[in-house]
GUMAR-114890 format. One record per atom (N, C-alpha, C, O, CB): z, x, y; residue number from 1; atom name. Coordinates in steps of 0.05 Angstrom, whole numbers, padded with zeros to 5 digits, m for minus. Glycine has a CB too. Layout:
BEGIN
c3 = Z&c1 = X&c2 = Y&k = NUM&a = CA
...
end
This chain:
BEGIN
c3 = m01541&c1 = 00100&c2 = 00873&k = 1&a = N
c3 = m01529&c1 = 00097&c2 = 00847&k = 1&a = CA
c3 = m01530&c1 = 00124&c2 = 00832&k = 1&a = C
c3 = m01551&c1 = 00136&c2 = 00828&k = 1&a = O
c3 = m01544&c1 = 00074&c2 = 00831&k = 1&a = CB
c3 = m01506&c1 = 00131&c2 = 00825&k = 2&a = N
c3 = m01507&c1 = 00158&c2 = 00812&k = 2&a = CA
c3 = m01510&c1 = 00151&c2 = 00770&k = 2&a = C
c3 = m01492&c1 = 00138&c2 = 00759&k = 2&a = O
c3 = m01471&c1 = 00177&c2 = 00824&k = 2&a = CB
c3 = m01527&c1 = 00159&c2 = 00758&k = 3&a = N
c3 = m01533&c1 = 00155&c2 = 00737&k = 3&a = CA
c3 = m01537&c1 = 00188&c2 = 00723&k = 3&a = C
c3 = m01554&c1 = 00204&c2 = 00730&k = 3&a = O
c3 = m01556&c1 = 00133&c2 = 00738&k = 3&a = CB
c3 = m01517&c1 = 00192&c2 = 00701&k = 4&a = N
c3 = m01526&c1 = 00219&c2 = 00688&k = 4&a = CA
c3 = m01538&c1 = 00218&c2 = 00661&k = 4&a = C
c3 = m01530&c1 = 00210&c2 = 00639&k = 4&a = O
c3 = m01503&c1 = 00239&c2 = 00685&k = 4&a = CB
c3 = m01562&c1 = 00230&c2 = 00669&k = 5&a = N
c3 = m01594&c1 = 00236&c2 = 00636&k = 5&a = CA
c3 = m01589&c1 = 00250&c2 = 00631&k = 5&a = C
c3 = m01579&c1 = 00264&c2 = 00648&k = 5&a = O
c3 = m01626&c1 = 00240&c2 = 00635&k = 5&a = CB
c3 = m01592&c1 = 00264&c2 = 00602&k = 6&a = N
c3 = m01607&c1 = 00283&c2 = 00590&k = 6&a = CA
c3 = m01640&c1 = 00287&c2 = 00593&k = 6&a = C
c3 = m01650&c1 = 00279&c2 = 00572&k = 6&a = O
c3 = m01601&c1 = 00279&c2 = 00564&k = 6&a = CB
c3 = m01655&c1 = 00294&c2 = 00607&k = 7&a = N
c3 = m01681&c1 = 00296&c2 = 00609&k = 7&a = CA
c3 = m01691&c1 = 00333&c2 = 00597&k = 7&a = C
c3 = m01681&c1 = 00355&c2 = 00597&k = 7&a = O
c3 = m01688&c1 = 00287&c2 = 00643&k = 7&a = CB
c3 = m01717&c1 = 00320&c2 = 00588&k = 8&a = N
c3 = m01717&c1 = 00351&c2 = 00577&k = 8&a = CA
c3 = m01732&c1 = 00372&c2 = 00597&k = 8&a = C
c3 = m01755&c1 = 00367&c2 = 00603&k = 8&a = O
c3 = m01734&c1 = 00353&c2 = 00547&k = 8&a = CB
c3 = m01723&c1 = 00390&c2 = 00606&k = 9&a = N
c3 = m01723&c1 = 00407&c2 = 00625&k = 9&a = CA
c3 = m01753&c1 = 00414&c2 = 00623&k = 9&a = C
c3 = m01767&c1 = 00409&c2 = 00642&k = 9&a = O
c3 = m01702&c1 = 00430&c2 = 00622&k = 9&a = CB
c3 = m01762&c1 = 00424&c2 = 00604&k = 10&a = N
c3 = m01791&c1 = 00423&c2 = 00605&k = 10&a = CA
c3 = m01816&c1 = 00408&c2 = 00620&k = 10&a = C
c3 = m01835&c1 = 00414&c2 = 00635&k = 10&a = O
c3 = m01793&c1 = 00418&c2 = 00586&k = 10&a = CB
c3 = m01803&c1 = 00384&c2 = 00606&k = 11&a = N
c3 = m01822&c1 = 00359&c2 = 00629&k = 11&a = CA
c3 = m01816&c1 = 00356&c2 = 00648&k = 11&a = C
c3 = m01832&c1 = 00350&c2 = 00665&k = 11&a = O
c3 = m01824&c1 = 00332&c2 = 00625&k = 11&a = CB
c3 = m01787&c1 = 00360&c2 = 00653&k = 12&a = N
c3 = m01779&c1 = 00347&c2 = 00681&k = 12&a = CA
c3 = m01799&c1 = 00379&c2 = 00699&k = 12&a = C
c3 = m01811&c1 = 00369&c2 = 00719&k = 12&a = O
c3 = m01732&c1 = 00343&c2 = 00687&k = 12&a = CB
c3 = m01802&c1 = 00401&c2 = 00697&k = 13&a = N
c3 = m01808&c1 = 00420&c2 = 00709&k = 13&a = CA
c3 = m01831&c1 = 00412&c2 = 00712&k = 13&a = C
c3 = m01835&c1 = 00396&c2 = 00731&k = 13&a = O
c3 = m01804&c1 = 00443&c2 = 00700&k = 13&a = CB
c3 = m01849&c1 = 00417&c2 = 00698&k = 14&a = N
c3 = m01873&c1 = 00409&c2 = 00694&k = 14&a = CA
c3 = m01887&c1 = 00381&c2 = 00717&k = 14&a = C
c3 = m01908&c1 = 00379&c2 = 00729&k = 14&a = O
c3 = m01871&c1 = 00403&c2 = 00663&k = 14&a = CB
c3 = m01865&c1 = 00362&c2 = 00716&k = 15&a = N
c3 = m01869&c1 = 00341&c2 = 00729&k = 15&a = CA
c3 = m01870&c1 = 00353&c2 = 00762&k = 15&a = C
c3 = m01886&c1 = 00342&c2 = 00777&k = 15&a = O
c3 = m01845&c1 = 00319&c2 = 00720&k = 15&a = CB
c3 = m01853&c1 = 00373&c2 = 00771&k = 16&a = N
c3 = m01841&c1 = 00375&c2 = 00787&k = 16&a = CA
c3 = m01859&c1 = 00395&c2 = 00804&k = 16&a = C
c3 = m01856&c1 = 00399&c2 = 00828&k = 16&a = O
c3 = m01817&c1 = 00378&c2 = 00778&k = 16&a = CB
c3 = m01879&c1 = 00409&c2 = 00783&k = 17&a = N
c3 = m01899&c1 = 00425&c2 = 00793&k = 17&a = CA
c3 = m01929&c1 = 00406&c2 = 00793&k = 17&a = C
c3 = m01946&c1 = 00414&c2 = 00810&k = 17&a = O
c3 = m01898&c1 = 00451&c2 = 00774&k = 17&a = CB
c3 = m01935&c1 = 00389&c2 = 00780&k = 18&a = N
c3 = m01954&c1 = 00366&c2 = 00781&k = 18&a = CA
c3 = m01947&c1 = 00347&c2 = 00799&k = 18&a = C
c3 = m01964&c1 = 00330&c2 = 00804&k = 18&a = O
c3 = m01956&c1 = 00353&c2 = 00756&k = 18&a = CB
c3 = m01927&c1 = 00347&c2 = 00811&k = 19&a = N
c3 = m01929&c1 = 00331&c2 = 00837&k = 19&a = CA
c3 = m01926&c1 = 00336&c2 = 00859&k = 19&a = C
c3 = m01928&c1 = 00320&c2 = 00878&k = 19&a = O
c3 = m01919&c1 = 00316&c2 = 00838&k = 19&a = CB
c3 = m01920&c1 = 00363&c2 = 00859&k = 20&a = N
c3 = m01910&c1 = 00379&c2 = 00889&k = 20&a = CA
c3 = m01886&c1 = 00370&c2 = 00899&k = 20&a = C
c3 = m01883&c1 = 00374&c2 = 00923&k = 20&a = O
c3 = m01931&c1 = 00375&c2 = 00914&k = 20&a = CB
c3 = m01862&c1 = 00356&c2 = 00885&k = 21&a = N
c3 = m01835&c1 = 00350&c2 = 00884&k = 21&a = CA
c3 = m01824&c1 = 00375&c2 = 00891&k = 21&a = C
c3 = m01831&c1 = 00395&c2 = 00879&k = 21&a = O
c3 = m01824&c1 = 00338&c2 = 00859&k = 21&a = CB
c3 = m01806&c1 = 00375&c2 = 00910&k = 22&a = N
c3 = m01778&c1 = 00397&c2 = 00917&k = 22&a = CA
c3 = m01756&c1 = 00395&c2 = 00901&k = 22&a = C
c3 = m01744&c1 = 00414&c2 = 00890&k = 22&a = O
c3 = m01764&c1 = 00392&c2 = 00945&k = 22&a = CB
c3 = m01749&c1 = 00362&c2 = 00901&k = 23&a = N
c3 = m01721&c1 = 00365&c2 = 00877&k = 23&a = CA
c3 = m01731&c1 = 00345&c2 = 00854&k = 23&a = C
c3 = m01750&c1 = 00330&c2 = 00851&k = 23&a = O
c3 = m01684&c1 = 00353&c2 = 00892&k = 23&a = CB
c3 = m01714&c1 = 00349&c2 = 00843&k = 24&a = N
c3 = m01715&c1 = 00327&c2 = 00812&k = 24&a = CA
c3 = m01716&c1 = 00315&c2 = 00816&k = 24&a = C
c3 = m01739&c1 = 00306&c2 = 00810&k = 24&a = O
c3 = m01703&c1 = 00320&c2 = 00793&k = 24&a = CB
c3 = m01695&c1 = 00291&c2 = 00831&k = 25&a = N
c3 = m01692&c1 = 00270&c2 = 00848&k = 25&a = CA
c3 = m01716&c1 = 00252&c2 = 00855&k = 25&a = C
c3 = m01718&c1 = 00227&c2 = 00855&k = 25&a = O
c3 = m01681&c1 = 00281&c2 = 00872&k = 25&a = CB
c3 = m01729&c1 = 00266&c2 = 00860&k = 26&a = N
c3 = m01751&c1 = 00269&c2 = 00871&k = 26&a = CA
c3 = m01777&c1 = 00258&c2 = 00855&k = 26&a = C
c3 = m01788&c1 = 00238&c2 = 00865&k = 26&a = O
c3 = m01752&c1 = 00296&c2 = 00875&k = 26&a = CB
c3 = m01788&c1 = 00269&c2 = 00832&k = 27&a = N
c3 = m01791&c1 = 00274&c2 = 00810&k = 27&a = CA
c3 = m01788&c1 = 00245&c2 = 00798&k = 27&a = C
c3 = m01806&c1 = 00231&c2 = 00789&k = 27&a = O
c3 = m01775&c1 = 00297&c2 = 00803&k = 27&a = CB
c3 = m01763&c1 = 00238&c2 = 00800&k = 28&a = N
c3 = m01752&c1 = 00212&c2 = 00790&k = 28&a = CA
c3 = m01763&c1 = 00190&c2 = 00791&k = 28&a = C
c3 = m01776&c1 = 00179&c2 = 00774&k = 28&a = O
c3 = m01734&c1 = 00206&c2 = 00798&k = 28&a = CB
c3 = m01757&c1 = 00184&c2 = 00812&k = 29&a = N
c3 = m01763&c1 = 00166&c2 = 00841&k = 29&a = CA
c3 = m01789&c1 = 00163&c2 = 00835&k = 29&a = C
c3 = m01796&c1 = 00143&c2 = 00823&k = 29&a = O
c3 = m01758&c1 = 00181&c2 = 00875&k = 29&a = CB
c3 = m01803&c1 = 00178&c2 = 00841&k = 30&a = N
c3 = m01834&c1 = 00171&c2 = 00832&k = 30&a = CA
c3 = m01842&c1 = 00163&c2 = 00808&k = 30&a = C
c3 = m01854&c1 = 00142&c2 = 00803&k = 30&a = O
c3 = m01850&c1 = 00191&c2 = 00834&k = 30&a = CB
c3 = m01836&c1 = 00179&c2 = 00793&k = 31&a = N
c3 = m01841&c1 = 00167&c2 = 00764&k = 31&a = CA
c3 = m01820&c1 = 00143&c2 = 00759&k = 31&a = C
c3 = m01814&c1 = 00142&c2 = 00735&k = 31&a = O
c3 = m01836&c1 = 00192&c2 = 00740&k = 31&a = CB
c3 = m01812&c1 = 00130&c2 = 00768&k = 32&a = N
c3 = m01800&c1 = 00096&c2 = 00773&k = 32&a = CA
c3 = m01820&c1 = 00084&c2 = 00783&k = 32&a = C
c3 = m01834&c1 = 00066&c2 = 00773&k = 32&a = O
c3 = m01772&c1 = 00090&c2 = 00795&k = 32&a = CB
c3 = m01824&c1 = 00093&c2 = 00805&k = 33&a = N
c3 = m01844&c1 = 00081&c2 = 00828&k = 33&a = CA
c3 = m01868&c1 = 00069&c2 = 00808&k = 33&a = C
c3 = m01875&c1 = 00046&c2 = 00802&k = 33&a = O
c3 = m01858&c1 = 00108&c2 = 00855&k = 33&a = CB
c3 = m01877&c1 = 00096&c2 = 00800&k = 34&a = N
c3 = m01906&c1 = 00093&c2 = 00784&k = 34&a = CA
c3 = m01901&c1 = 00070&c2 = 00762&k = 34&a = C
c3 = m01912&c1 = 00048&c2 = 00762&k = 34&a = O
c3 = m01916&c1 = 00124&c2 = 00768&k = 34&a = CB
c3 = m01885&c1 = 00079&c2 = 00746&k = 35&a = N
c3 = m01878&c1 = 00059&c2 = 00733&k = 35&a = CA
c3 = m01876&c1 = 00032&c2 = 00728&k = 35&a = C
c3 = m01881&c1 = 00021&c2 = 00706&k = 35&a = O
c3 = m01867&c1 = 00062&c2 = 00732&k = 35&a = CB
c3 = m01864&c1 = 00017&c2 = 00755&k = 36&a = N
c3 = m01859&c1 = m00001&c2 = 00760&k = 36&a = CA
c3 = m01890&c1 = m00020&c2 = 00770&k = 36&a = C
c3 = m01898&c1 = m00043&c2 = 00770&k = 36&a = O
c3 = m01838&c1 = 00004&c2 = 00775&k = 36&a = CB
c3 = m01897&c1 = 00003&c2 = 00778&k = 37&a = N
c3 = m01928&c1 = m00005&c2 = 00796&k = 37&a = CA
c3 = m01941&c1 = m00017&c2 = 00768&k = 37&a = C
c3 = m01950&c1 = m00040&c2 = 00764&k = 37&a = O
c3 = m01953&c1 = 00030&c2 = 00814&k = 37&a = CB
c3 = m01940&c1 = 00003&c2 = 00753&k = 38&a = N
c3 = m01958&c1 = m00004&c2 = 00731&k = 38&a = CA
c3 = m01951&c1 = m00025&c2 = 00713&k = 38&a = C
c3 = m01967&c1 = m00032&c2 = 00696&k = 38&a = O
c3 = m01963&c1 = 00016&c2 = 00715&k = 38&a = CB
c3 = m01930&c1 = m00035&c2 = 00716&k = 39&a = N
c3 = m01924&c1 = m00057&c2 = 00696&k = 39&a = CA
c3 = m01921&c1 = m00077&c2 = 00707&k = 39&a = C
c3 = m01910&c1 = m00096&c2 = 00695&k = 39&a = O
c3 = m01905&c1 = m00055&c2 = 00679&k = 39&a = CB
c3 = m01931&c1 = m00078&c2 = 00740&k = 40&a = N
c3 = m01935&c1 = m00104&c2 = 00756&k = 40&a = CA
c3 = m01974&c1 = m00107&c2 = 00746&k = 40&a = C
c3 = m01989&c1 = m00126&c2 = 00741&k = 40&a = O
c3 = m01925&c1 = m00097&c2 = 00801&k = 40&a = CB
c3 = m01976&c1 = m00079&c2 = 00746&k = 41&a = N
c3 = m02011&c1 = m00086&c2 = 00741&k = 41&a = CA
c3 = m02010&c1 = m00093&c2 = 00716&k = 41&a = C
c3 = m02024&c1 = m00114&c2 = 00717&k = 41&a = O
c3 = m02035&c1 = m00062&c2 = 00745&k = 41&a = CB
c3 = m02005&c1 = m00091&c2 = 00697&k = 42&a = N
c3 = m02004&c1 = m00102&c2 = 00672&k = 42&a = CA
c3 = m01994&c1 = m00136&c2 = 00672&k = 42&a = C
c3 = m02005&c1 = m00153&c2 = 00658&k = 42&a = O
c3 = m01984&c1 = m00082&c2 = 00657&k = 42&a = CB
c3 = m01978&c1 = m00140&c2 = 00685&k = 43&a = N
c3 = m01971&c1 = m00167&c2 = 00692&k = 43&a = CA
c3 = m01999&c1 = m00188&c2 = 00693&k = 43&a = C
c3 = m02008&c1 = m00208&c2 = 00683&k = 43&a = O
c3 = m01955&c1 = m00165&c2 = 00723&k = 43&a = CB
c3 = m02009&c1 = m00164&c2 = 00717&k = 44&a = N
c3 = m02033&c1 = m00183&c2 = 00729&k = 44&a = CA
c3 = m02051&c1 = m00191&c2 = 00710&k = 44&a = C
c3 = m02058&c1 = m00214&c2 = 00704&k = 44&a = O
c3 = m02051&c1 = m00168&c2 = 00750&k = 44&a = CB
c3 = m02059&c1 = m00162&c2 = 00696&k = 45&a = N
c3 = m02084&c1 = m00158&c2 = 00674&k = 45&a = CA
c3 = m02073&c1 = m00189&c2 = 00652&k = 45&a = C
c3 = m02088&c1 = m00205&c2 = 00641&k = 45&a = O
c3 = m02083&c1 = m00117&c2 = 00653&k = 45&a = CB
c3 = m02049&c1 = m00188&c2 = 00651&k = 46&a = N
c3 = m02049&c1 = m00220&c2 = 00631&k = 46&a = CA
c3 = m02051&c1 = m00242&c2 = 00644&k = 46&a = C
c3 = m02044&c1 = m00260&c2 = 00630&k = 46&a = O
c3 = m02024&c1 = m00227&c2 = 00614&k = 46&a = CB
c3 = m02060&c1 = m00250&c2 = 00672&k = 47&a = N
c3 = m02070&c1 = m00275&c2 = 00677&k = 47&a = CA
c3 = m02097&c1 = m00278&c2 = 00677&k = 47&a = C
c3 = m02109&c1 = m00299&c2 = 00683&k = 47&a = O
c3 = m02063&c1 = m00282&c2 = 00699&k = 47&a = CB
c3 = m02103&c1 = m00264&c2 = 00671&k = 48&a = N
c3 = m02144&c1 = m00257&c2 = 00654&k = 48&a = CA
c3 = m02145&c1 = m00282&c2 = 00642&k = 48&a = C
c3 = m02134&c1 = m00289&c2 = 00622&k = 48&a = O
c3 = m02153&c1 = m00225&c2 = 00621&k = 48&a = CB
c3 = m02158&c1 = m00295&c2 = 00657&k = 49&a = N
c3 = m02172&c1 = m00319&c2 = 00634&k = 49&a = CA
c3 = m02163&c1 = m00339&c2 = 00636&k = 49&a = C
c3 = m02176&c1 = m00359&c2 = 00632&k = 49&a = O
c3 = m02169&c1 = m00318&c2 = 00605&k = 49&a = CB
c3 = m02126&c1 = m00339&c2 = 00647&k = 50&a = N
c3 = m02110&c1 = m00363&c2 = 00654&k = 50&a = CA
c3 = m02116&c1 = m00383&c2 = 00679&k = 50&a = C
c3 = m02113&c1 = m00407&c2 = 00679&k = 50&a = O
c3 = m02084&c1 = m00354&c2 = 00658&k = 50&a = CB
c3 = m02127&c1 = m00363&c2 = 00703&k = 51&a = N
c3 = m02135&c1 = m00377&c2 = 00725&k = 51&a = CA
c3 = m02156&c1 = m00385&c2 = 00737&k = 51&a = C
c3 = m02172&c1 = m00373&c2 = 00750&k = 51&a = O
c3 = m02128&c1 = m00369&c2 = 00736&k = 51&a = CB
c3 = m02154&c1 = m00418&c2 = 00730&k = 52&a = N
c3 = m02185&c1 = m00430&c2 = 00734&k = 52&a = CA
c3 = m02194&c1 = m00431&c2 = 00766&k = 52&a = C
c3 = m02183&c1 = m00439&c2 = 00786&k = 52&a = O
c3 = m02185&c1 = m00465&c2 = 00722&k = 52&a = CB
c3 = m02221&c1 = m00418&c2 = 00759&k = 53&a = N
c3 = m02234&c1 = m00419&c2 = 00785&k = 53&a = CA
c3 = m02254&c1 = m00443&c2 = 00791&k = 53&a = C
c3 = m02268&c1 = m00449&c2 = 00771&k = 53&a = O
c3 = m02248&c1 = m00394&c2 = 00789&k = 53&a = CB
c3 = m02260&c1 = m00462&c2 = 00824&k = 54&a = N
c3 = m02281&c1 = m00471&c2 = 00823&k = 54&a = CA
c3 = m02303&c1 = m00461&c2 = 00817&k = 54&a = C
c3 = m02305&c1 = m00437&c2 = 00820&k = 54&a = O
c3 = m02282&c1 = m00479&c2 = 00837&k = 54&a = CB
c3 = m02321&c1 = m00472&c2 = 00809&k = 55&a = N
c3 = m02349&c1 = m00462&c2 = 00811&k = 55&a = CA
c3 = m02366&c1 = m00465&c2 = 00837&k = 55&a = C
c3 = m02385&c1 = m00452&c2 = 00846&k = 55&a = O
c3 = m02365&c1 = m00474&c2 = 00789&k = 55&a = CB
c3 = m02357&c1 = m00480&c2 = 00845&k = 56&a = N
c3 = m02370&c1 = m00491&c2 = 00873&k = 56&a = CA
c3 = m02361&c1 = m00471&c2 = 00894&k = 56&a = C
c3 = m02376&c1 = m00462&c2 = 00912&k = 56&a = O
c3 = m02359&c1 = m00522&c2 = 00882&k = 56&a = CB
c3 = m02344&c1 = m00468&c2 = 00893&k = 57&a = N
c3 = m02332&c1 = m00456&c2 = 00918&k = 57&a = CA
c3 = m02349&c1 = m00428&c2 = 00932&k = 57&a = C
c3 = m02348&c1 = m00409&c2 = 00917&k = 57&a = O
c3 = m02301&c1 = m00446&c2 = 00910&k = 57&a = CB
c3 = m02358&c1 = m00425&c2 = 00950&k = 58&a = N
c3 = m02370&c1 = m00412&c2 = 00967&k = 58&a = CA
c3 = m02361&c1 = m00387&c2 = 00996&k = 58&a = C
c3 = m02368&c1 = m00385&c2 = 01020&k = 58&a = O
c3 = m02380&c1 = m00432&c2 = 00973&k = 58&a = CB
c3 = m02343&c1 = m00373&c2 = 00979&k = 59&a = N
c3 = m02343&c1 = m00357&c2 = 01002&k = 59&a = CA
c3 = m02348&c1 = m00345&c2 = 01026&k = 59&a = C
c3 = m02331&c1 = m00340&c2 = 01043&k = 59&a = O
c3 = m02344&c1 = m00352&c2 = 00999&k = 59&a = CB
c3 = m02377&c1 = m00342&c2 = 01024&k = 60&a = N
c3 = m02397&c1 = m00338&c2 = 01043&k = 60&a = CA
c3 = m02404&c1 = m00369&c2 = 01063&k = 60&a = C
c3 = m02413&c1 = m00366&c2 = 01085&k = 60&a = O
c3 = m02425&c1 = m00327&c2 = 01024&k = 60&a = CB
c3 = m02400&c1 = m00390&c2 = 01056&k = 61&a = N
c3 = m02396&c1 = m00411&c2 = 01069&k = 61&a = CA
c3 = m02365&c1 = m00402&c2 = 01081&k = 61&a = C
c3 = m02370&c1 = m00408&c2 = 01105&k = 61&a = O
c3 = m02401&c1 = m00438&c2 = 01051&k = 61&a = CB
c3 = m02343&c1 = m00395&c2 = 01082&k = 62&a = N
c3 = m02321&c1 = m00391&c2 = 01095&k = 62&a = CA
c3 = m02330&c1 = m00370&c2 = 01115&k = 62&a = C
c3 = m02331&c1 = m00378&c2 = 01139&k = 62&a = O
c3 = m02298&c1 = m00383&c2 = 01077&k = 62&a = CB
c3 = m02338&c1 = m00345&c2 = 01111&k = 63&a = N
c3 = m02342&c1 = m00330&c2 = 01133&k = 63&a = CA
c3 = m02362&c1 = m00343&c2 = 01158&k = 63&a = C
c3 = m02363&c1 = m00335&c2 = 01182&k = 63&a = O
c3 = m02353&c1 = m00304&c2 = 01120&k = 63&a = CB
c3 = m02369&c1 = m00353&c2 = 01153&k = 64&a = N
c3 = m02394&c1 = m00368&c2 = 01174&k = 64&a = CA
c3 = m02368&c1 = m00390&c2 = 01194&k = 64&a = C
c3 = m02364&c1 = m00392&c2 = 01218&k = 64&a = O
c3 = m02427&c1 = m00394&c2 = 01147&k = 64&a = CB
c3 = m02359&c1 = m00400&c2 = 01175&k = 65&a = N
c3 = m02344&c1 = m00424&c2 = 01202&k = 65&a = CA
c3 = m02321&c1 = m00408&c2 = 01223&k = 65&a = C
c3 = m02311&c1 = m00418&c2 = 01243&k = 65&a = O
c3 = m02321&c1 = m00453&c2 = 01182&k = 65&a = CB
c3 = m02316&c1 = m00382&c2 = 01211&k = 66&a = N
c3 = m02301&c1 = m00372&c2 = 01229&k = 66&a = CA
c3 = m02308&c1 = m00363&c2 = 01261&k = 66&a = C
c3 = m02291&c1 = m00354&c2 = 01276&k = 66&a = O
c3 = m02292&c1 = m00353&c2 = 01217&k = 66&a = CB
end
């Protein structure tokens, strides 16, 4: 998909020397990547509290029957 930014040359450089990126492209792509990563973990961080656990349940009883 071809998409044209204004990005400010500064950062984008900067980015480009903090990540050991060859092209901008490059540069991009990652900082999406990262991005995206992080606002799946943020996703997660709000089921804090929502998901009821047994109390009973025993882990260490599972590793044993295997």
């Amino acid at each position: 998909m071809t998409t044209h930014l204004e990005i400010d040359g500064t950062l984008l450089q900067e980015a480009l020397v903090l990540g050991e990126h060859y092209t901008e492209k490059a540069v991009i792509e990652e900082a999406l990547r990262e991005y995206v990563q992080r606002r799946k973990q943020l996703k997660i961080l709000e089921l804090f509290g929502e998901i009821e656990y047994d109390q009973d349940y025993d882990y260490k009883q599972q590793r044993q029957q295997g």
